[in-house]
C-alpha positions in Angstrom: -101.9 52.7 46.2 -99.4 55.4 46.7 -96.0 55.3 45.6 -93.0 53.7 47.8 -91.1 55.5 48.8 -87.1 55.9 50.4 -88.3 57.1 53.9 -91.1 53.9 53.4 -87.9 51.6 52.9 -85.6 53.3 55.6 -88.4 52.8 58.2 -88.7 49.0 57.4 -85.4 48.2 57.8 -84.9 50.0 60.8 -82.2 52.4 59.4 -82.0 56.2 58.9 -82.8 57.6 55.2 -78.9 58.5 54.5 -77.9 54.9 55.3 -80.8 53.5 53.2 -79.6 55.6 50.5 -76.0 54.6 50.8 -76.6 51.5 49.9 -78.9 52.6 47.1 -75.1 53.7 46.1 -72.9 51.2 46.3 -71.4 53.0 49.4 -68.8 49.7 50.9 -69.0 51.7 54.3 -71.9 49.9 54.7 -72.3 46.9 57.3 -73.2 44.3 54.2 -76.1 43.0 57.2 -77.4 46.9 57.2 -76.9 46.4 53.3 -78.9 43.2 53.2 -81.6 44.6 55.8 -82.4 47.6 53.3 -82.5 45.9 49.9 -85.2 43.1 51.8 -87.3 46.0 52.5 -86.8 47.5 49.1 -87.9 43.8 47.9 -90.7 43.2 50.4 -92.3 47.1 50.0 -91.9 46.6 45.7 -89.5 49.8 46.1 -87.9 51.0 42.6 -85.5 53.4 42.5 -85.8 56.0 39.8 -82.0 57.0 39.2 -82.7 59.6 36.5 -84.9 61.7 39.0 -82.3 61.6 41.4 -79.7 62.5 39.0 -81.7 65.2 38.0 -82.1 66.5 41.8 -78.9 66.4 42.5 -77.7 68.6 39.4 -80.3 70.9 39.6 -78.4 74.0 41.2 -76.0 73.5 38.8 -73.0 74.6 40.4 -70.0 72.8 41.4 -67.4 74.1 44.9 -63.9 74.3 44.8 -61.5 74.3 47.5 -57.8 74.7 47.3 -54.9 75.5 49.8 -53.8 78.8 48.6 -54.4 80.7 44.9 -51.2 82.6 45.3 -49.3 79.6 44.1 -49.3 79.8 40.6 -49.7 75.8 39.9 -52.9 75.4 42.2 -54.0 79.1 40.0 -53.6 76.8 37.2 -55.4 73.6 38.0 -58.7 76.5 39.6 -58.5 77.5 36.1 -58.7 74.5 34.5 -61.3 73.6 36.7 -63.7 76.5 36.2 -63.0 76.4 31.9 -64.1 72.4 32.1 -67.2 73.5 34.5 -68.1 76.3 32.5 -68.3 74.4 29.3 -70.5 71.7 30.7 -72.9 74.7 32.1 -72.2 74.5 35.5 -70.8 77.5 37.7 -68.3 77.0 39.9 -67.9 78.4 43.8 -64.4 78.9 45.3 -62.4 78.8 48.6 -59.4 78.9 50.2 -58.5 76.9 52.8 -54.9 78.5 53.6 -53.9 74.7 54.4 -56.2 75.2 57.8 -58.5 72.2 58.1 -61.0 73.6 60.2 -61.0 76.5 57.9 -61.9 73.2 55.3 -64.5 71.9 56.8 -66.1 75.2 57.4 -65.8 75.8 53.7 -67.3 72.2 52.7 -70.6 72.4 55.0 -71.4 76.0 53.4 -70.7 74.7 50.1 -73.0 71.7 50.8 -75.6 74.1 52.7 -75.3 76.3 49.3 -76.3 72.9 47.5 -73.3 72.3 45.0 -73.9 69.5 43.0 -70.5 68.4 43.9 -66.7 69.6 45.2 -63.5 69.5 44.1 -61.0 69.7 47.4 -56.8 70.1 47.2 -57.1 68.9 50.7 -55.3 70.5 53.8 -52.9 69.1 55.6 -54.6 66.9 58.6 -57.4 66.5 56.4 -59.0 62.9 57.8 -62.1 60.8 56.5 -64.6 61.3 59.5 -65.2 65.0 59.3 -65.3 64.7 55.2 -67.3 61.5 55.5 -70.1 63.5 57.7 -70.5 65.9 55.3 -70.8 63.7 52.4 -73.2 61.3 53.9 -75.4 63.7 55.1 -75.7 65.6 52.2 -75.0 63.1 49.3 -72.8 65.5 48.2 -69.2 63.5 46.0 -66.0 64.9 46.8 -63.0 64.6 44.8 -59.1 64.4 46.2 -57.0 66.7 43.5 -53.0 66.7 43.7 -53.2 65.3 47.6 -55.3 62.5 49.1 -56.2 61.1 52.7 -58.6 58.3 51.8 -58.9 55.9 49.2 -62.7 55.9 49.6 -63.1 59.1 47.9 -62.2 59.6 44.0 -58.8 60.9 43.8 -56.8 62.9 40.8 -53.2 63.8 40.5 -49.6 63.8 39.1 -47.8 60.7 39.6 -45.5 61.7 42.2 -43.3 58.5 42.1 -42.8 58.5 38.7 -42.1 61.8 39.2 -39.5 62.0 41.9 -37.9 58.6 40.2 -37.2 60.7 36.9 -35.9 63.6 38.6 -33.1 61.3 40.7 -32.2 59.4 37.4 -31.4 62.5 35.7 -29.2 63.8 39.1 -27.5 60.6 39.0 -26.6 61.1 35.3 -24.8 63.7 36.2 -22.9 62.9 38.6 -24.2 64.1 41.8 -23.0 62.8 45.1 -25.7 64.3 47.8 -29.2 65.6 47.3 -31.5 67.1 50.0 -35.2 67.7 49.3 -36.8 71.0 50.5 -39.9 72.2 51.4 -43.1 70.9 51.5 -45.6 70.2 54.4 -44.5 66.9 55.6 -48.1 65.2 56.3 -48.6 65.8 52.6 -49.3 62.7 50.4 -47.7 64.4 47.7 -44.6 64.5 49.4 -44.8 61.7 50.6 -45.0 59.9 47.5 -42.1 62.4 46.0 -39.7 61.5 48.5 -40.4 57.7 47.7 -40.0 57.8 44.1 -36.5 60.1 44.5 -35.8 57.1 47.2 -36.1 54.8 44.4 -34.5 56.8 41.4 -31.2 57.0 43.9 -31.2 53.3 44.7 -28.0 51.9 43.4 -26.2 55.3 41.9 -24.2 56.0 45.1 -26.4 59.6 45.9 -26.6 60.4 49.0 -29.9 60.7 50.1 -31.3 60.9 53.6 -35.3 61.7 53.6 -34.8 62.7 57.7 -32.2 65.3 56.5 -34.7 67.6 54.5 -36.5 70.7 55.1 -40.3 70.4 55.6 -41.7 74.2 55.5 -44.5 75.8 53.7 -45.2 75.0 50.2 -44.5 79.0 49.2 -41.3 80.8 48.3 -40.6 82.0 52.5 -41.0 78.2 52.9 -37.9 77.5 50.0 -35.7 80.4 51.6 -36.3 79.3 55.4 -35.5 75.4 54.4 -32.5 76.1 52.6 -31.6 78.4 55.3 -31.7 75.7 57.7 -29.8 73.5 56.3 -27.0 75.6 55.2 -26.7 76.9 58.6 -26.0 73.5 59.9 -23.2 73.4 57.8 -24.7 71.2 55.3 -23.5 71.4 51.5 -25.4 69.3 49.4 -24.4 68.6 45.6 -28.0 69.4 44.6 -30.9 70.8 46.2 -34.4 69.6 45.6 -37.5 72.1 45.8 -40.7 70.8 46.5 -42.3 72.8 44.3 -41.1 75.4 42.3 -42.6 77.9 44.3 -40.4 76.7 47.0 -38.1 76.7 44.5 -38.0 80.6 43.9 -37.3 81.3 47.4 -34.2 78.6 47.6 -32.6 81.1 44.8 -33.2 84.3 46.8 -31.8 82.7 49.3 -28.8 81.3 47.7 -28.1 84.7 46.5 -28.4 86.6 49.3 -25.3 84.2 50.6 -23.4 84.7 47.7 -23.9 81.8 46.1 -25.1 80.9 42.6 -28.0 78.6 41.6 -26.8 75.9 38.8 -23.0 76.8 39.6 -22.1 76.2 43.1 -25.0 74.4 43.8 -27.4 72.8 41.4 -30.9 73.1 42.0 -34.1 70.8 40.6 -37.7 70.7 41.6 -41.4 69.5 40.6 -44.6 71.4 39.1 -42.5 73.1 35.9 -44.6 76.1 36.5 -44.5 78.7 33.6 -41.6 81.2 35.5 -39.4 77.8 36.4 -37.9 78.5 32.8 -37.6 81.8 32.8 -35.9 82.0 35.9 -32.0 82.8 35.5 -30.8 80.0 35.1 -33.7 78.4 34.3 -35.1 75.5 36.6 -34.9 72.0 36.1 -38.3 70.8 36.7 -41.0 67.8 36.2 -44.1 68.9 35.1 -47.3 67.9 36.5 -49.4 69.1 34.1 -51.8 71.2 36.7 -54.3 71.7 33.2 -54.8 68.0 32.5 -55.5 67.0 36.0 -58.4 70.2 36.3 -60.0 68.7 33.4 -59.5 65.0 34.1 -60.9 65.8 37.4 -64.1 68.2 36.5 -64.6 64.4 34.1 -64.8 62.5 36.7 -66.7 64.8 39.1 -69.4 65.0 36.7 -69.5 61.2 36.0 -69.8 60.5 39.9 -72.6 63.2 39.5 -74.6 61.0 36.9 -73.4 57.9 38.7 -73.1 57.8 42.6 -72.9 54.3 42.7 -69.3 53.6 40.8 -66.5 52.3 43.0 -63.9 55.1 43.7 -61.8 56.4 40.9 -58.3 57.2 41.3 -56.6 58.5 38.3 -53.0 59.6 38.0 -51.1 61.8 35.5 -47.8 61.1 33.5 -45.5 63.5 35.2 -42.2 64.7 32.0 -39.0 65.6 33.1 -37.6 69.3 31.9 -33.9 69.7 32.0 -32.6 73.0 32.0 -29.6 75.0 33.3 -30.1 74.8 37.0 -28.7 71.5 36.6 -27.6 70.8 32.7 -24.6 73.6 33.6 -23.5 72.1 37.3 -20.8 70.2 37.4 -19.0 68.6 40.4 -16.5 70.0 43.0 -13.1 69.3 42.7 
């Protein structure tokens, strides 16, 4: 008698092979009645799935894809280091592309990474990014994908900073000090990660007396031309905040060159915090208050959990966030209020 077989099953139940092997997976987009339809026929047809076999063909290129916004920003360089060092040690290789925050550039990116048969991909996803177009490409090609620093779904495994612990920690320590008015800049406004940072400064403010209107700031970029053309913007409008909040401190360094070319000093007549506490945000004069997101522990926490959904398609969706730490340096440590 020969051997039963997915295709066998799929037929029976009147379903195509990916949905039959969905729910071989777990997968809860699933009609539970499609669900129930294909593990009748896997009863009826005595159909026994072989989960180390499958395992081993879905690891057997050995390679891993990767694909970030943009590499020029040193805390996404970071995290594709990370990345590669934790692949590289488990003996995978790793394949890499840039997005440039373009989601049809994405998806582009992910069906030749799937047609290149990665084993799995790692994706800082663009702005836009939705579930569908992801979903088709997974589905089809059994292929996990992993969220890293932003998400769009919570049906896909997810690994980041904790952005409102984050932006809670950074509006305690501007309250301590006295601040009146804060205004965050930069940052591409569908982001998650902004999203998230603007509610945790929300609820780090509540109570102190800050001023601090999320409809006032300055979504741009997430690059230093993004930082100089927010700040720009607001200062133009006459606006004078007490502090000004980068996104990141990429944004970060162009908010300085900015506030220089207008005279102005960072830390002294305005003081200045951000996120990320890239490895320039304290050598910068005067060096940058900042919350570190630890870009290294999330690439290896992620690569983890990439390879576990690897040996395991079936677990529920992971999400997994990382202990953001407040560094307090001279950007705001040396401010102190106008008369």
């Amino acid at each position: 008698m020969s051997k039963v077989t997915l295709e066998d099953v799929s037929r029976a139940a009147g379903v195509s092979r990916s949905t039959a092997s969905l729910v071989l997976r777990g997968n809860t987009r699933i009609p539970e009645s499609t669900a129930d339809r294909v593990r009748l026929a896997m009863a009826e047809l005595g159909y026994v799935y072989n989960r180390h076999a499958a395992n081993m063909r879905r690891r057997e290129s050995m390679t891993l894809g990767l694909i970030v916004t943009d590499i020029r920003n040193p805390y996404f360089a970071g995290l594709t280091m990370s990345i590669e060092e934790a692949a590289h040690q488990a003996g995978y290789n790793l394949f890499v592309g840039y997005s440039r925050d373009d989601v049809e550039r994405q998806y582009v990116q992910l069906e030749t990474m799937v047609q290149q048969q990665v084993d799995g991909v790692f994706l800082l996803p663009a702005t836009g990014s939705e579930l569908s177009p992801v979903c088709g490409i997974v589905d089809r090609s059994e292929v996990p994908v992993l969220q890293l620093a932003r998400y769009f779904s919570d049906e896909l495994d997810y690994v980041g900073p904790d952005n409102l612990l984050a932006g809670q920690q950074l509006a305690q320590h501007l309250s301590s000090l006295g601040v009146g008015s804060a205004i965050l800049i930069g940052g591409p406004e569908p982001s998650s990660a902004r999203a998230e940072r603007i509610r945790g400064l929300e609820a780090g403010f509540a109570g102190s007396g800050v001023s601090f209107d999320p409809s006032v700031s300055a979504a741009t970029t997430n690059n230093a031309a993004g930082g100089s053309e927010g700040i720009a913007g607001i200062l133009d409008q006459g606006i004078w905040p007490d502090c000004l909040i980068a996104y990141s401190d990429a944004v970060a360094l162009g908010i300085y060159a900015e506030l220089r070319r207008r005279n102005l000093e960072p830390g002294r007549d305005v003081s200045v915090a951000s996120f990320d506490d890239i490895t320039m945000a304290e050598l910068l004069l005067p060096p940058l208050t900042s919350v570190a997101t630890y870009p290294e522990r999330i690439g290896r926490e992620a690569a983890e959990l990439l390879l576990k959904r690897i040996r395991d398609p079936s677990m529920a969706p992971q999400r997994s966030h990382i202990s953001p730490a407040l560094k307090v340096r001279a950007s705001t440590a040396q401010w102190r209020p106008r008369p």
